[in-house]
Structure formats: C-alpha cells, structure tokens
C-alpha positions, 0 to 999 in steps of 0.5 A, a space after each residue: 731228503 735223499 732218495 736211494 737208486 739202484 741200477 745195473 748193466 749198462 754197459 755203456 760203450 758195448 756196441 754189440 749189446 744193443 742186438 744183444 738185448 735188442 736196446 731201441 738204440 742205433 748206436 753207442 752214443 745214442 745209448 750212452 745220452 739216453 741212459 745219462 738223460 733217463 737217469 738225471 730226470 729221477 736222481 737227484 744231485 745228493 742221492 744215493 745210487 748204487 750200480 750193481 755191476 757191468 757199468 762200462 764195457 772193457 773198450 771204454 776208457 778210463 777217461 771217458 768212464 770218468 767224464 760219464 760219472 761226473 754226468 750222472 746225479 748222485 752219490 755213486 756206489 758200485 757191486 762189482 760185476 763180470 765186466 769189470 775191466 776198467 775198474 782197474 783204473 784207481 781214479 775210476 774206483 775212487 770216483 765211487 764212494 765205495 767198490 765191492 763184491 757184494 752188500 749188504 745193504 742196511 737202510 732204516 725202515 726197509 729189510 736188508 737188501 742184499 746187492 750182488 750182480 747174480 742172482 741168488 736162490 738163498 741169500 744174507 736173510 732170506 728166510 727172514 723176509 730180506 730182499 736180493 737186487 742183481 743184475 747180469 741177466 738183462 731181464 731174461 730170468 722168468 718171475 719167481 716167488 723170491 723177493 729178488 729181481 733184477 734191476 738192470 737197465 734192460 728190466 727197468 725200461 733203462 732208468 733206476 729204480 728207486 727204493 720205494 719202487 722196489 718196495 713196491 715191487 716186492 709187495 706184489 711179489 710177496 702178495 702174488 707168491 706167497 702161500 696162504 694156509 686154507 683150512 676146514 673148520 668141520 675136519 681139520 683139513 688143511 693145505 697152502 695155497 697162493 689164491 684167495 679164490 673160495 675153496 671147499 674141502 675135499 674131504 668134507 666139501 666144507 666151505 674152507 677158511 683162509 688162515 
C-alpha cells in the first residue's frame, strides 16, 4: 500500500545554506547523501512525495537534479517555489509526475490539503477545518493555532513527513489551539478559552462547565 510524503527546501547543491540554517553538514556532498539516504529509509519505491519547492539551488545542473530524482524512492510530485532555476530544464520537469504553483491536495479520509511553499493566513478550506503545508521558512515561523506547518527539511529533522505524521500533528495543534467555550450553569456567563484547567465564574464564582 502506498503511503504519501511531503517535504520541501532542500536545496541540494546550496553551499551557503548550510550557515544559513546552521545544517550539521560540512559540506555539499555530505548534505546531498544525507538527504538521499534520510529519504529512502522512509519512502518506499511506490510512494507518493510531494516537494513543496526550492529542491535545487540555481548551481545545479540539469544533469546532476536528474541523477538525484532518479535516487530518491517514489513517486515524484513538485510546488514550485522561489528558486526554481533548474526547472526550466523540461527533462527535469518531466521526471515529476506533475509541476505546479500551488495544490490542492484531495486524499480519501483526510481533509483537503493545500500545498504552496509560502505559507498562508487563509487558504482553499480553512474555515472548513482543511490543512496548509509549505515550506520557505526553514522552521523560523513561531507555532500558530493555524492547522499549517512547514514541512521543509529544516522543520523535520530532514527527512519527509508522512501524511499520518501530519495527522498527527494537526491533532495536537488543533487540540493545543483550539477554543473551548466555558459557560456558568447558574448566570449564563460564558467566554472561549484554550485550557481545560477548572474555572469558576467571575461573576458568580459558580464552578463553570466546559461545553
């Protein structure tokens, strides 16, 4: 049974990324193997993956982003990012199944899922409990009550995620985040809160209810 990855930034051949980020590499090549070796220990030969931009750095060349698709388990799909160069190498862009700007993602049993490098205050869906994957930040956005997070390398202790680990995820976020409405049985008051910590009404000092 297939399994579904997402992963983003890379940027494999970017020397300067690695003070950038401060990656526990010494060099290019030793990023490069890593990454490769990280990703075929979790996906499989017919998994999806979907890289949600800024895979190669512009000094890669169309050959080499070639030889390390080829090396990578899976089924390759790509959101285009801001570093985007070597894309347009059409033999490259045909090694993925499919190139694009920005998706939305449908997959039985889960809520849409919308990919797009950047990450969003609003998106497809939402207000209807659907989920956000980018990358581009390189894990420097603080945690938000947005079911959104970024799946790039650099947030994932550089290997993909998979979708249940992103279920996951969202479920402590929306567990951690989400409001829970408190309300006073003797006065009616009533206010949001994100604890389940017992609370007594300010008015009344009624021990309140979490509803």
């Amino acid at each position: 049974m297939e399994n579904i990855w997402f992963t983003a930034d890379e940027h494999f051949g970017h020397k300067n990324i690695i003070d950038f980020c401060h990656r526990p590499f010494k060099d290019t090549d030793e990023m490069r193997e890593t990454l490769i070796d990280n990703h075929n220990k979790v996906v499989m030969k017919g998994d999806r993956v979907y890289h949600i931009g800024d895979m190669f750095w512009r000094t890669t060349g169309a050959e080499e982003a070639l030889s390390i698709i080829h090396r990578l388990n899976g089924q390759h799909y790509y959101v285009y990012g801001n570093h985007e160069e070597v894309f347009r190498n059409a033999n490259l862009r045909n090694a993925f199944v499919w190139c694009k700007d920005i998706e939305n993602l449908k997959v039985a049993g889960y809520p849409n899922i919308v990919l797009c490098h950047y990450a969003m205050r609003v998106w497809n869906g939402s207000h209807c409990l659907a989920w956000q994957l980018y990358g581009h930040t390189h894990a420097a956005l603080p945690e938000d009550s947005s079911l959104s997070f970024d799946v790039g390398v650099d947030a994932q202790n550089y290997f993909p995620i998979s979708i249940d680990q992103v279920t996951k995820r969202m479920e402590e976020k929306a567990k951690k985040f989400r409001s829970k409405i408190w309300s006073c049985p003797s006065c009616a008051n009533a206010f949001n809160a994100t604890d389940t910590t017992p609370k007594l009404c300010s008015k009344c000092l009624t021990e309140m209810k979490l509803i």
